[in-house]
Structures are given as structure tokens and as C-alpha cells.
C-alpha positions in Angstrom: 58.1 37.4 8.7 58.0 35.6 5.7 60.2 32.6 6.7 57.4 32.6 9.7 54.3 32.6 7.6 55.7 29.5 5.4 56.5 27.2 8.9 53.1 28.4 9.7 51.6 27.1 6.6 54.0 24.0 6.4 52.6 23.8 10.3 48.8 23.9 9.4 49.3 21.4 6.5 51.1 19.0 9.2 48.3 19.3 11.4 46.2 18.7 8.4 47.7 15.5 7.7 47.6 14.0 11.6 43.6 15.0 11.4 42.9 12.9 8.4 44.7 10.1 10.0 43.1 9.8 13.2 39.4 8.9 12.0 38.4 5.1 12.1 36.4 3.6 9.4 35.1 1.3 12.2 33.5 3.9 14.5 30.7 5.4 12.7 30.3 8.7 14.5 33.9 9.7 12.8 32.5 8.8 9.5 32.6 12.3 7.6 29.3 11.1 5.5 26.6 8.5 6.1 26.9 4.9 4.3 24.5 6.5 1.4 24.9 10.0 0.5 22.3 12.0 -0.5 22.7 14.5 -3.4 22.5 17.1 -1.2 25.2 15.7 0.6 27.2 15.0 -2.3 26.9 18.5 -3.2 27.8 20.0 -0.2 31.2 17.6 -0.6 32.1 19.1 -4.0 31.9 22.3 -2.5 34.0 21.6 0.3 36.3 20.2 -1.4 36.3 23.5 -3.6 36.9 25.9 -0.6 40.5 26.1 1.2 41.0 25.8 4.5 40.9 29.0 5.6 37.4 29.2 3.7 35.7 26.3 5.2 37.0 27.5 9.1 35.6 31.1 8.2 32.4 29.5 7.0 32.1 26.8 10.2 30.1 28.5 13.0 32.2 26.2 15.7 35.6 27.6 14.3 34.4 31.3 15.2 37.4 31.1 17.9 40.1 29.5 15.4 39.1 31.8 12.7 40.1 34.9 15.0 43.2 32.6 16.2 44.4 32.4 13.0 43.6 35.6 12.1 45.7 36.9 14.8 48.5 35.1 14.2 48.5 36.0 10.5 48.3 32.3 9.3 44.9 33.4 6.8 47.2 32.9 3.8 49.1 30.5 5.0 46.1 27.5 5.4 44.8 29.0 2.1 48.0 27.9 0.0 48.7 25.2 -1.9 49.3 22.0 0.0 48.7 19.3 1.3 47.8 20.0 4.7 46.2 18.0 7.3 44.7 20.2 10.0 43.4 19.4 13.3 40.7 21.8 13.9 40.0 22.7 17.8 36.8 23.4 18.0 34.9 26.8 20.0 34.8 25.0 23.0 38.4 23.3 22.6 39.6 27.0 23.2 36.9 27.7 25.8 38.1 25.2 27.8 41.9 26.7 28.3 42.4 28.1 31.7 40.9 31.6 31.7 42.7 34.2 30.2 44.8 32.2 28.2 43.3 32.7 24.7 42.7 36.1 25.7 47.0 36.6 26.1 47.6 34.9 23.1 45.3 37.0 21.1 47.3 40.1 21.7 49.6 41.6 18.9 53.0 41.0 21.3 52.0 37.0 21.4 51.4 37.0 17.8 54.6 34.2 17.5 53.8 32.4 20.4 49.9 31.5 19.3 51.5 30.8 14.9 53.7 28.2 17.0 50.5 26.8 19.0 48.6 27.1 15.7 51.1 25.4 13.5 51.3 22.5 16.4 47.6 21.6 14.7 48.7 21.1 10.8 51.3 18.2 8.8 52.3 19.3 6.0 50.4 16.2 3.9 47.1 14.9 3.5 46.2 12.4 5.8 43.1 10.6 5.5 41.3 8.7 8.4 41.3 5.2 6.7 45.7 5.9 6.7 45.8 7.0 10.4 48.1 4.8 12.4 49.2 5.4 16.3 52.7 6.8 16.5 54.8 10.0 16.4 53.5 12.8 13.8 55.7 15.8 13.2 53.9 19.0 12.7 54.5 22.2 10.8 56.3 23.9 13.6 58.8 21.1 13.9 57.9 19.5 17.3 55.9 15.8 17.3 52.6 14.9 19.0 51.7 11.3 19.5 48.3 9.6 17.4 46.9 6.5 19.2 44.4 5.2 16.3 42.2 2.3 18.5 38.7 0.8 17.8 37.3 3.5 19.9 38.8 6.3 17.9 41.4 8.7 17.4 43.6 10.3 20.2 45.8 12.5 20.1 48.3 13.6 23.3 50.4 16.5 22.6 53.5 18.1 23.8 52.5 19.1 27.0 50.7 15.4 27.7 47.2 16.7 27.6 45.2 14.5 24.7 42.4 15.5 22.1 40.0 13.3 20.8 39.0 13.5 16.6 35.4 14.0 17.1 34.4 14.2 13.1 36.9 13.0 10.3 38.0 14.1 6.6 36.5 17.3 5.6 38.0 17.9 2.7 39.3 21.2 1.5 41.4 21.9 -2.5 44.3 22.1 -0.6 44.6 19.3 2.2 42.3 17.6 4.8 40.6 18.6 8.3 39.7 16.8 11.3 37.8 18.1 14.3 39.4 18.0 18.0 37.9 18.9 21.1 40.8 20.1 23.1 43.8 22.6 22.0 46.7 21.3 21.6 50.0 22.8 23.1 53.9 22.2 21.9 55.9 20.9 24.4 57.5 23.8 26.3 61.0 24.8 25.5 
């Protein structure tokens, strides 16, 4: 259990580290601020960057769905540790849109492994910012590669399975490693 919970983590922080990469510094609707930051916005960065992972999906209305995924799978502690991690953060309707029943079966206590494996499939275990995101192969936590294709256009990901994600908002920063959003889960390739 324990040698599980540490891929997991060293999985999340993987995935943290392929999110940060994939966000263009050319392609303004992946910039995580606008060109002048208010101090409003300045102080809601110091206080992301003061939460951990874990705290800033539990506190993000559009990672209701990861929050329980992750919860499920016992991961909680794991994306609150000490990093880096880069994670790529599917968003409410990245899970809504598996094929019915899917989330649903990987939610239950008997699947617990099989969804810590999809989970850690989302984090590198470093801190990858946008601005250092190049295409190529990116190993995550749980050992198995996905492929980033960094372009003028944007960020996209294509996973084990061959289905792709696109980075839809860049570099949220947490104490312990980096997120970027996704729109689509993605799968390890199947063994």
C-alpha cells in the first residue's frame, strides 16, 4: 500500500510536470494571468501558490469529479506532498465525456488500483512550466510515457491509448509543483 501511494505521488508530480510544459507563451488564452496583473490577481497567485495540490483541486468547482477520483483512489496525500509535480488536471467534463459507466466502475473500492494507475498517468514527478514545454515523450508517475506536441496553436497531449487532450489554461501554481488544465482523461496504454 505504501509502495502504491508513493508511485501515485511520484505519478501526480509527473503529470504535474507535462502540464506546466504544455502552455505556449504565444497563445494568449493559455496565459495563466493577463499581461498586467491586478493586485487582486496578484493576491490570489500568492495564495495559490500557498495551497498544495490537493488543496487547490478541492477548492476548484471544475475538479468536483477529480477531487472524488482522487479521493477514491487514495492519492489525497499523495498530491499534497512535497514535490515537484506537474499535474495535468482533467477537468468535470474531461470525465463526463468517458463512455458511460466508466467513471462510475472505476470509482468502486475493487478498482481502487486500476483508477491510482489512470490518475498517476496525469502527474511527472517535476515542475514543468509552460514557457519549458517542448513536443516529445514525457514519462509519468506510473512509469508509462505520453507524447506532448507543443505547436503555435497550443499544447496537445495524446496518451497511451492514442486519444489526445488539449492544455486549456496553463501554470497554476501550487507549494509543491505546477497544474495545467486538460479537457479529456487520459488513459495508460493497456497492458
Amino acid at each position: 500500500m505504501r509502495r502504491s501511494r508513493i508511485m501515485l505521488v511520484a505519478a501526480f508530480a509527473a503529470l504535474s510536470l507535462v502540464a506546466a510544459a504544455c502552455g505556449s507563451d504565444d497563445d494568449p488564452a493559455t496565459e495563466p494571468t493577463a499581461a498586467a496583473p491586478s493586485p487582486t490577481a496578484d493576491a490570489e497567485m500568492e495564495m495559490e501558490a500557498s495551497m498544495t495540490i490537493t488543496d487547490i483541486v478541492a477548492e476548484t468547482p471544475e475538479f468536483s469529479t477529480l477531487l472524488a477520483a482522487v479521493q477514491a483512489a487514495d492519492l489525497g496525500d499523495a498530491l499534497a506532498g512535497e514535490g515537484p509535480l506537474t499535474v495535468f488536471a482533467p477537468t468535470d467534463d474531461a470525465f463526463a465525456a468517458l463512455p458511460e459507466g466508466t467513471l462510475d466502475t472505476l470509482l468502486e473500492p475493487e478498482n481502487q488500483e486500476q483508477l491510482a494507475a489512470i490518475l498517476t498517468y496525469h502527474v511527472v514527478p517535476a515542475e514543468v512550466m509552460a514557457a519549458d514545454v517542448t513536443s516529445g515523450e514525457v514519462e509519468t508517475l506510473n512509469g508509462e510515457a505520453f507524447t506532448v506536441e507543443a505547436s503555435d496553436g497550443g499544447v496537445t497531449i495524446t496518451d497511451g491509448q492514442g486519444n489526445t487532450a488539449n492544455v486549456t489554461q496553463t501554470d497554476i501554481m501550487a507549494s509543491n509543483g505546477v497544474m495545467h488544465v486538460i479537457d479529456a482523461v487520459l488513459l495508460p496504454p493497456e497492458n
